[in-house]
Residue, then its C-alpha position, 0 to 999 in steps of 0.5 A: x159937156x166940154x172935154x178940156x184936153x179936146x178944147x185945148x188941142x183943137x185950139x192950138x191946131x187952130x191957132x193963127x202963127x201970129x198967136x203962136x209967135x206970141x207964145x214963142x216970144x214969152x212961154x217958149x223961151x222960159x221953157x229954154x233952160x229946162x230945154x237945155x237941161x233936158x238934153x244934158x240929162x239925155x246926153x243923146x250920141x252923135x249921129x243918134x234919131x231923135x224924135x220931138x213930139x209936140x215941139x212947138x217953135x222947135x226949142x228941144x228939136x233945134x237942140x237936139x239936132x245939135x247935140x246929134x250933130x251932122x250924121x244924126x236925124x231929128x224929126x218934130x212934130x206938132x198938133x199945130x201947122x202955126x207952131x211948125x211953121x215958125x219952128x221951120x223959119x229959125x236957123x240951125x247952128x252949123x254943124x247940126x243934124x237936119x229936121x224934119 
């Protein structure tokens, strides 16, 4: 018998970062303004650690590295290589705490 969740994760740890650009050009930016809301609601402080578990392309993380600022840390991580693959390729905005 098949374990969905199983079957679900070992497809995403598998996925090629062609797939993954898919998903981030539909899913992951419908998922923006909830993203934006989510760190509203959270109101971290500057110089704040944050950690983004299962961050995909790095939505949450990137606002997160923004809301904490320079003197913060944010750590994301993700069951796939592809998804933290294309969350490394995009520019934080200046003045945004380092990921890693």
């Amino acid at each position: 018998m098949s374990n969905a969740g199983s079957d679900w994760s070992a497809a995403f740890a598998a996925a090629s970062a062609d797939s993954m650009r898919v998903y981030d050009r539909v899913l992951a930016r419908l998922f923006t303004p909830w993203a934006h809301d989510l760190i509203t609601r959270l109101a971290p402080a500057a110089g704040s650690s944050a950690l983004d578990v299962a961050c995909g392309p790095g939505t949450v993380a990137r606002l997160l590295a923004r809301a904490v600022g320079p003197t913060g840390h944010v750590r994301a991580t993700d069951i796939s290589p592809a998804m933290l693959e294309i969350a490394q390729t995009k520019p934080l905005d200046e003045g945004s705490a380092p990921i890693e």
